[in-house]
N, C-alpha and C positions, 0 to 999 in steps of 0.2 A: 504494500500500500504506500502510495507517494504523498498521498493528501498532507495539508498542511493544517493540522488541526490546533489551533491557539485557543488556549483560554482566555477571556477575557476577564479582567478583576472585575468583581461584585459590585452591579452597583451600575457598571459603565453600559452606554449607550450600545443598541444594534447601529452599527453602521447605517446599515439598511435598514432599518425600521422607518416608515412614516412619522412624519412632522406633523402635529397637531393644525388643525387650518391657521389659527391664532399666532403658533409659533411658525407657520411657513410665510407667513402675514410680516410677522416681524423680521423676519433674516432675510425675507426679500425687499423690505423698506430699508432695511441696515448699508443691504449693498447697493442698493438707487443712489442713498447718500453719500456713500464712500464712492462710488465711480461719479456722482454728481461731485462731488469735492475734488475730483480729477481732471473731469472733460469740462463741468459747465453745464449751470441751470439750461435743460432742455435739449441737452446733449448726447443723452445715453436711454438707447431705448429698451427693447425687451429682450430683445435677444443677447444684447451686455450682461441683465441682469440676470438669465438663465445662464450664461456662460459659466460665468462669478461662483454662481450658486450649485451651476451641473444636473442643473434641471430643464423641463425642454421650456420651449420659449412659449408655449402652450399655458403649460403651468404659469408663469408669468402673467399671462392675459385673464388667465383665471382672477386672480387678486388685483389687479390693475388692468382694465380692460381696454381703454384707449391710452393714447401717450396724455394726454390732457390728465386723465384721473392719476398717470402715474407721476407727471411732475406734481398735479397736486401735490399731492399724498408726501412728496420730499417738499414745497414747501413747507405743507401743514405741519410736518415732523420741523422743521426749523423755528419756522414760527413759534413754534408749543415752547422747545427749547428753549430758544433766545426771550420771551417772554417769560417763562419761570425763573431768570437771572434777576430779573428785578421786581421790586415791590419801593411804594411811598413810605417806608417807616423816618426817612431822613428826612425829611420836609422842613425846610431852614434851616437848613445850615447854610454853609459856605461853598461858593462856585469851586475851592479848593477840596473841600471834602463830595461833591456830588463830583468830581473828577475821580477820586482815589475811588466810590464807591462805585463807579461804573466800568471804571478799570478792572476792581476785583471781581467784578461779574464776567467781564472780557477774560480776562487770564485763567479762572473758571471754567469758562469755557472751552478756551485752548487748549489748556492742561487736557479735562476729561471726555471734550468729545472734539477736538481739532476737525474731523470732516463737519458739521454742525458748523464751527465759526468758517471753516474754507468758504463752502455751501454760502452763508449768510456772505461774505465779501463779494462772490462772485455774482450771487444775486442781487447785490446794492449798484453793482453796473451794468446792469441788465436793464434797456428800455424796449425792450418789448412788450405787447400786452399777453397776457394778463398779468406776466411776473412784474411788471414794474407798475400797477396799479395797488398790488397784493406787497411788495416790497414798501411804497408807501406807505400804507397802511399800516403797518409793524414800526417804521423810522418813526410816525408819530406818536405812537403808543410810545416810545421809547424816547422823545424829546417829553413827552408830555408828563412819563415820569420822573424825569431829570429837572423840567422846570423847576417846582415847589423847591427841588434842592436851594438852588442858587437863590431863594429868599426874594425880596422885593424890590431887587436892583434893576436900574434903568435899562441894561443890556441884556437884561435874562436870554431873549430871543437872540441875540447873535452869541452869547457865553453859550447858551443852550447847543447851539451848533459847534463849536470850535471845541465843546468839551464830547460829542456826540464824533465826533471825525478825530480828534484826539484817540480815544475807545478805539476807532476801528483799527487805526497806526498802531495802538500802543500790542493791540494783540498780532498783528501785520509782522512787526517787530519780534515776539515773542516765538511767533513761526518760523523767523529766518535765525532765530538762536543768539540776538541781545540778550547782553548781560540782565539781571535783574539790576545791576547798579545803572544801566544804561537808561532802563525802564524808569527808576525812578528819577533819573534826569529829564528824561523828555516831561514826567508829570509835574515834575518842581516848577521845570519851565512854562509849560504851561498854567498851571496853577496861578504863578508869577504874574498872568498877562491877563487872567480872567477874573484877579483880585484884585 
C-alpha cells in the first residue's frame, strides 16, 4: 500500500470540508478587500476573487452577484470599518488633541487591518460614481466628527480639513515605514499651524 495516510491533530479542520454560507460570505469579502487594496476600488472582479480563494468563479457570483453588489459589499466593509474608529466622546478640546485622536484611529487602522486603510486611500481618489458619491458621504461623517473637537474656533472648517488630510499622510507615512519619531513630527507640526 502506497497511500499516504496522515493524521490530523484533534481539533483541526477537513481540508475539504465545506465552508459555512456565513463563513464563505466572509473569506470571500476578506479577499475583495485584500486584492481591492492591491489593484483599486473596482478593479478586481470574480474570477480574482475565486482564484484567491480556489473556488470556481460561480461560487463567487453566488454571494456577490453583479460586480456593482461586489464592490459594494468592499465598500460597505470599509465604510463599517473606518466609521467604528471614531466616536464624539472629545468634543472641545483642542485642534491639537482632535489631530492626535484621529491619528490614533488612522495608525489603528494601519496596524490591524492595513488592506481596510489601503482600500479607504485608494477610494478617497476615486471620482467615479457611485464610489465617489458613497466616498463623500463617509469624508463627512468623519469631518463632522472631528468638528466639535476643535471647539469654537473661527477656522474649525479649514483646521477641520488640514487635520482630516493630515490622518490620511500620517497613516500614508506609516505604510511606507516612518519612524514613529517621524510620525510625531509631522503631528507637532501640524498641530503647530492649527493652534
Amino acid at each position: 500500500m502506497t497511500e499516504d495516510l496522515r493524521i490530523r491533530p484533534l481539533g483541526a479542520k477537513n481540508p475539504h470540508q465545506r465552508m459555512s454560507p456565513e463563513d464563505r460570505n466572509a473569506q470571500l469579502l476578506s479577499l475583495a478587500v485584500e486584492l481591492t487594496a492591491q489593484r483599486g476600488v473596482g478593479r478586481v472582479g470574480h474570477g480574482d476573487i475565486a482564484k484567491a480563494a480556489k473556488v470556481s468563479t460561480g461560487t463567487v457570483f453566488n454571494y456577490f452577484p453583479t460586480m456593482e453588489a461586489l464592490n459594494s459589499a468592499v465598500i460597505a466593509k470599509v465604510q463599517a470599518e473606518t466609521m467604528g474608529l471614531f466616536t464624539d466622546d472629545h468634543a472641545g478640546k483642542t485642534a491639537a488633541s482632535a489631530l492626535i485622536f484621529y491619528s490614533q484611529g488612522i495608525l489603528h487602522l494601519v496596524e490591524t487591518q492595513p488592506a481596510i486603510f489601503k482600500v479607504f486611500l485608494n477610494w478617497s481618489q476615486s471620482f467615479d460614481d457611485p464610489f465617489r458619491t458613497q466616498f463623500l458621504a463617509l469624508k463627512t461623517y468623519i469631518l463632522e466628527i472631528l468638528k466639535p473637537l476643535l471647539g469654537l474656533r473661527g477656522h474649525a472648517d479649514t483646521d477641520v480639513h488640514i487635520i482630516y488630510g493630515t490622518g490620511l499622510l500620517y497613516g500614508q507615512m506609516k505604510l511606507e515605514g516612518y519612524s514613529d519619531n517621524d510620525l510625531t513630527k509631522l503631528a507637532s507640526r501640524v498641530a503647530e499651524l492649527v493652534t
